[in-house]
C-alpha positions as CSV (number, residue, x, y, z in Angstrom):
1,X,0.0,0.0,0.0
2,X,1.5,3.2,-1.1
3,X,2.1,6.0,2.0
4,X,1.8,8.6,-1.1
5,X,-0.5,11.6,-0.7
6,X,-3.8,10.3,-2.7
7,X,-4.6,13.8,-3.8
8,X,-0.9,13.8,-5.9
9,X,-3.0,13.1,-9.8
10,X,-3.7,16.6,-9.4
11,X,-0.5,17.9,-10.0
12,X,-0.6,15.4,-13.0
13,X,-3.2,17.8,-14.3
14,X,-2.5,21.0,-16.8
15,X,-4.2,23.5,-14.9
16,X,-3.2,26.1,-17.3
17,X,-5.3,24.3,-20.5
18,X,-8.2,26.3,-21.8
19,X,-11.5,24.6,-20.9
20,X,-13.6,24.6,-24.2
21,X,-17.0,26.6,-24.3
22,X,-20.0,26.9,-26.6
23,X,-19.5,28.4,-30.2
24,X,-20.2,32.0,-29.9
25,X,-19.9,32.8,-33.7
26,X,-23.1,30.9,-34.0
27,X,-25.0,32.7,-31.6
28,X,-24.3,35.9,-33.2
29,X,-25.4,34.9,-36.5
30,X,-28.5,33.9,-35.1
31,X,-29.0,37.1,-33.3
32,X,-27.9,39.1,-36.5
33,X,-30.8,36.9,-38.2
34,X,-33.1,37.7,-35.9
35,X,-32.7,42.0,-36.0
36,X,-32.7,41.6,-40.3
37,X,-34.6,38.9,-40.7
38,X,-38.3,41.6,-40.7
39,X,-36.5,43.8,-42.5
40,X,-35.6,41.1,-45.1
41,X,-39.6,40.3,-45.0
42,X,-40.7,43.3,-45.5
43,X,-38.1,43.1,-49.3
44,X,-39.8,40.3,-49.9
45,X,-43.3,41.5,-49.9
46,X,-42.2,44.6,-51.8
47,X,-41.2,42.4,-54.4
48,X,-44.1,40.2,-54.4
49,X,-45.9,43.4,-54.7
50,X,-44.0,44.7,-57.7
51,X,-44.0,41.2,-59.4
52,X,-47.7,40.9,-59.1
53,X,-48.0,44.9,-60.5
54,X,-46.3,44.0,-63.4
55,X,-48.2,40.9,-63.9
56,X,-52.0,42.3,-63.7
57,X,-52.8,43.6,-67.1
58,X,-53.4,47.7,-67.3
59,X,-57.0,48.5,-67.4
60,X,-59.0,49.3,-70.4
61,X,-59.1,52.8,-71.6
62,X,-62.2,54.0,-72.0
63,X,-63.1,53.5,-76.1
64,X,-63.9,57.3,-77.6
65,X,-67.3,58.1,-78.1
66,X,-68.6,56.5,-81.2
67,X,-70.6,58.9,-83.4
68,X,-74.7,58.4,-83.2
69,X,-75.6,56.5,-86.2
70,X,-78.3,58.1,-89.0
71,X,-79.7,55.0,-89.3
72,X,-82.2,53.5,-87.5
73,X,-82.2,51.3,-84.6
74,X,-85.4,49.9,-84.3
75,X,-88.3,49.0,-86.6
76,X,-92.2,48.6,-85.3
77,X,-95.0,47.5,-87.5
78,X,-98.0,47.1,-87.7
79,X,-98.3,49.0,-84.3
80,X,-100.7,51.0,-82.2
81,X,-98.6,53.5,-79.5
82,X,-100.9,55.3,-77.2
83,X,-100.1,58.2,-74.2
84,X,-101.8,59.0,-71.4
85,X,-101.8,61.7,-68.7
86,X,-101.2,62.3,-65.4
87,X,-104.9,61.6,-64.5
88,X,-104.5,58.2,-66.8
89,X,-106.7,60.1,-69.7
90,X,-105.4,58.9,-73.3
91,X,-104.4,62.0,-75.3
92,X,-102.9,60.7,-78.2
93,X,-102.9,57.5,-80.3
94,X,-100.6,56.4,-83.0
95,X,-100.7,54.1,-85.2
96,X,-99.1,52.4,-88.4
97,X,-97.7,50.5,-91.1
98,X,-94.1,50.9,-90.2
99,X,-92.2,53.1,-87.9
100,X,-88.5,54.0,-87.6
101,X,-86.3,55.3,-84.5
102,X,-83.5,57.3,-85.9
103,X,-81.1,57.9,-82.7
104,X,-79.1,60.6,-84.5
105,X,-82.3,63.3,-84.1
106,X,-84.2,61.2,-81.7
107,X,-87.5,61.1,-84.3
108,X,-90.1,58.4,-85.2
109,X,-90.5,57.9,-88.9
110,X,-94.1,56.5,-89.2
111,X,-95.8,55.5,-92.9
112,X,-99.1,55.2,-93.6
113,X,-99.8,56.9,-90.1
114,X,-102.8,57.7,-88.4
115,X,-103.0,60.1,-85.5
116,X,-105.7,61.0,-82.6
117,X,-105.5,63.7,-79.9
118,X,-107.7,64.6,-77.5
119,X,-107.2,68.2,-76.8
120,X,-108.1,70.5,-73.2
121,X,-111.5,71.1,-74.2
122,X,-111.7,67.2,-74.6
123,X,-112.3,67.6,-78.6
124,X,-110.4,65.2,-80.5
125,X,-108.0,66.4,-83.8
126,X,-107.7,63.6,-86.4
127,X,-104.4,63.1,-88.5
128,X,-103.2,61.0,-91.2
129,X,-100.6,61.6,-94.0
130,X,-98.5,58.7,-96.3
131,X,-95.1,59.8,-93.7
132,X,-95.2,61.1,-90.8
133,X,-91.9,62.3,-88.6
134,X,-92.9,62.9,-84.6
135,X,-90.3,63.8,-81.7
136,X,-89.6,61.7,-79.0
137,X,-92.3,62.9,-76.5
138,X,-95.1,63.3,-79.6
139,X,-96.1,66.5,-79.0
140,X,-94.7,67.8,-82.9
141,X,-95.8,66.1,-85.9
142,X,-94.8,66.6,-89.8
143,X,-97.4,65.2,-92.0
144,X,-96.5,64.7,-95.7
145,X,-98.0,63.5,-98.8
146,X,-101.7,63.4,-98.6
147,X,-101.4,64.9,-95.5
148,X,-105.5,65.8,-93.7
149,X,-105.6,67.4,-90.2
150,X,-109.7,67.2,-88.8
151,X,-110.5,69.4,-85.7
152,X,-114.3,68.4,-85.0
153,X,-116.8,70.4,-83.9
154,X,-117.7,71.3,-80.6
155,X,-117.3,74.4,-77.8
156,X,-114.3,76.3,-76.6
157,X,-113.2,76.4,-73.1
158,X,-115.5,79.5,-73.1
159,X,-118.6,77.3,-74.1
160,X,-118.6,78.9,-77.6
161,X,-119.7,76.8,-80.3
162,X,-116.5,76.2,-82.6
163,X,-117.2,74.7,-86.4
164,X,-115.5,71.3,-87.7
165,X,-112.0,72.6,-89.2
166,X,-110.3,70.9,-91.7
167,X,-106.8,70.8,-93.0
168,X,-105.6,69.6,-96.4
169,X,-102.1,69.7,-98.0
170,X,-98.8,68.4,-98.8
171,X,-97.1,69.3,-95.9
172,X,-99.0,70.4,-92.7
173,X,-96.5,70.7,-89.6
174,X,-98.7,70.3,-86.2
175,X,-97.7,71.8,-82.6
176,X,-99.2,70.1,-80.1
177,X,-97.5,72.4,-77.4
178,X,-99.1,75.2,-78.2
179,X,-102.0,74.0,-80.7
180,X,-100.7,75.7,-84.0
181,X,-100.5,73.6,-87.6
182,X,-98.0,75.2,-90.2
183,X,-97.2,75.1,-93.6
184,X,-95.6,76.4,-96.5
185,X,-96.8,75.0,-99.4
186,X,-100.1,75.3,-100.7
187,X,-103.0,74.3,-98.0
188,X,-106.6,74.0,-98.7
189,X,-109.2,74.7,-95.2
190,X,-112.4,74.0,-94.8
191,X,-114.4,75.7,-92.1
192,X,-117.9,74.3,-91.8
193,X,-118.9,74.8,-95.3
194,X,-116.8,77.5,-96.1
195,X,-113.3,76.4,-98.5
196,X,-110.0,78.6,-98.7
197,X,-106.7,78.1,-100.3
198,X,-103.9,79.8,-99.9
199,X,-99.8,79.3,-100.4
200,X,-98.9,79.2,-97.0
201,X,-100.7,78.9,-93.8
202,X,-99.9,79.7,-89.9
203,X,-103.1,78.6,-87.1
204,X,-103.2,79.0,-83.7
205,X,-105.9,77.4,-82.2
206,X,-105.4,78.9,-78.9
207,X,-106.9,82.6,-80.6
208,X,-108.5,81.2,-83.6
209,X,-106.3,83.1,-85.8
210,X,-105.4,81.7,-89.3
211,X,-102.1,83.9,-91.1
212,X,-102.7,82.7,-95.1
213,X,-100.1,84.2,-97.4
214,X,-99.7,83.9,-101.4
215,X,-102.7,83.1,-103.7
216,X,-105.9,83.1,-101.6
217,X,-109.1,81.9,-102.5
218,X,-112.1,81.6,-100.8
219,X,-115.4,80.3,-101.0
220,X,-118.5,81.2,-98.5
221,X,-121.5,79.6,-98.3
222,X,-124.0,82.1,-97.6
223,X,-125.8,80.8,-94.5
């Protein structure tokens, strides 16, 4: 049995060798990953962003505004329009062969037309003509070829008695808004029994005035 100090493998021992610790290299990294790595995120995303911009197709430019065709859009025939008012009274009736909606003016070619208003005094005015042209809200008509406007008889809004009027021409151009017919080519009217012809003509139903122009012709009955 050895008398030596037990405790003596120590001084066997390097006391001065350097005791080996965790990599610290690594743990930077990490931490250097961990204060970019949003930043680095945030790139990403911008990117993403950018590639999908470039990706979605621009938008359509609004196409310039094509010019209104002259032609028409839209045929009816055979047809009966009618128009009421506020009150659900019908005030005018039209009706057809054929009409034709011309978008460019926004007017009703009608052939072979027929035409019936009732106006404020509740007397109805008669139309018809081999063309007729109307406006979009029917309150203008121009009647040509064979063209006959009939006001029947009955009393003003005064309670006057007013004879059956009759309009004959070419080319008669009727107002609804105010009540006035026009024309200016030769017209014949008859009043009752009377007859008179004349160039031109220019009515106002509201006064009962009649403007004739040109040749004028008339023929009273004596009554």
């Amino acid at each position: 049995m050895s008398t030596s100090d037990p405790l003596d493998f120590f001084d066997d021992v390097d006391q001065t060798a350097v005791v080996p610790r965790a990599p610290r290299r690594k743990r930077q990294l990490m931490d250097r990953l961990s204060i970019y790595l949003p930043v680095l995120l945030m790139g990403l995303l911008a990117l993403a962003s950018y590639w999908l911009l470039r990706a979605t197709p621009a938008p359509a430019l609004p196409a310039p505004p094509q010019p209104v065709s002259s032609e028409p859009d839209y045929f009816m025939r055979q047809f009966s329009v009618k128009a009421f008012d506020a009150q659900g009274e019908l005030r005018t009736q039209v009706s057809g062969v054929e009409a034709r909606h011309f978008p460019a003016s926004d007017t009703v070619e009608i052939d072979m037309a027929r035409i019936r208003h009732i106006g404020e005094q509740g007397l109805p005015t008669l139309a018809r003509a081999r063309l007729v042209t109307t406006n979009s809200d029917n309150t203008e008509f121009v009647l040509e070829g064979d063209a006959v406007v009939v006001r029947e008889a009955g009393n003003d809004a005064q309670g006057n008695p007013q004879p059956r009027l009759e309009f004959q021409g070419e080319f008669l151009h009727v107002y609804l808004e105010p009540d006035r017919i026009v024309s200016d080519r030769p017209v014949t009217l008859l009043r009752g029994s009377d007859r008179l012809v004349a160039d031109t003509l220019d009515y106002n139903a509201e006064n009962q005035v009649a403007l004739f122009k040109g040749r004028v012709k008339v023929q009273l009955v004596p009554r």
